[in-house]
C-alpha positions, -999 to +999 in steps of 0.1 A: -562-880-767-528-895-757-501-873-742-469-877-755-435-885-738-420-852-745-454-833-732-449-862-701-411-854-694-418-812-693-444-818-667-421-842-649-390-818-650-413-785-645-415-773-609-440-768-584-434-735-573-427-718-608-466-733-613-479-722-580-479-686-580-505-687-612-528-710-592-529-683-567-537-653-590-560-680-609-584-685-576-583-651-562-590-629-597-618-654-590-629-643-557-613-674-539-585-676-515-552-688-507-565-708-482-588-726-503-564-732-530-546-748-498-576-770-488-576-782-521-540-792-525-542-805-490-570-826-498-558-844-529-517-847-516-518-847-483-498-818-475-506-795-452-492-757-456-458-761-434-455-791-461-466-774-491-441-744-478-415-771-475-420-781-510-420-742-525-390-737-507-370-765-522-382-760-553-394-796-562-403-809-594-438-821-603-420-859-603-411-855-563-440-835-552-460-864-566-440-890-552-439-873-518-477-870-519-503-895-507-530-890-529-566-891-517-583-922-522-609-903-541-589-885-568-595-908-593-630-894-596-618-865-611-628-867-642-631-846-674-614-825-698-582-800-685-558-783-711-572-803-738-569-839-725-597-858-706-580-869-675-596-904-674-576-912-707-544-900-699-519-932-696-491-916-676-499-919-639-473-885-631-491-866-658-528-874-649-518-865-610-507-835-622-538-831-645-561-838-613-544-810-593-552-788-624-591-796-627-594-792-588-575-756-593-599-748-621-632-760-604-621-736-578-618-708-598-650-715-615-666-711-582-676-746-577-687-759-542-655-768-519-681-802-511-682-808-547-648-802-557-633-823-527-653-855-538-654-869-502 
């Protein structure tokens, strides 16, 4: 399944922190923590929490978090299905990064291993 360039431009223009908060509530009405939620991001952006804070605080879109971000050589073995599309099919390289960050929030919240989940 393709995404389309309207569905591509709303998660380019959307923000980070008007997402962030429900990636928190996601994890912990989970049983996992901020702080793992933070390994996670840290792991596939390369942000650490001053950074991330940073971010928040300025109120970046997805588009400049993503370009800011040095992803982890390993993201691209993310694979699977998140909010209907399988990530390995998705064309647009903003909207897949923003896909992987998604799947890694969700294994999380399904209680999957933090070794597992961080694909070292």
């Amino acid at each position: 399944m393709s995404t389309s360039p309207e569905h591509d431009e709303r998660i380019a223009k959307m923000t980070f922190a008007s997402v962030y908060p429900h990636y928190v509530v996601k994890v912990e009405k989970k049983g996992r923590t901020e702080q793992e939620l933070l390994q996670v991001i840290e792991w596939l952006t390369g942000f650490d929490e001053s950074k991330l804070q940073e971010l928040l605080t300025q109120n970046v879109t997805f588009q400049t978090f993503f370009e800011l971000a040095t992803l982890h050589p390993n993201a691209k073995l993310i694979t699977g299905t998140i909010c209907g599309y399988k990530i390995e099919e998705i064309q647009t390289p903003l909207t897949k990064q923003v896909r992987y960050l998604d799947k890694l929030v969700d294994e999380l919240a399904k209680g999957k291993k933090m070794e597992k989940i961080l694909r070292s």
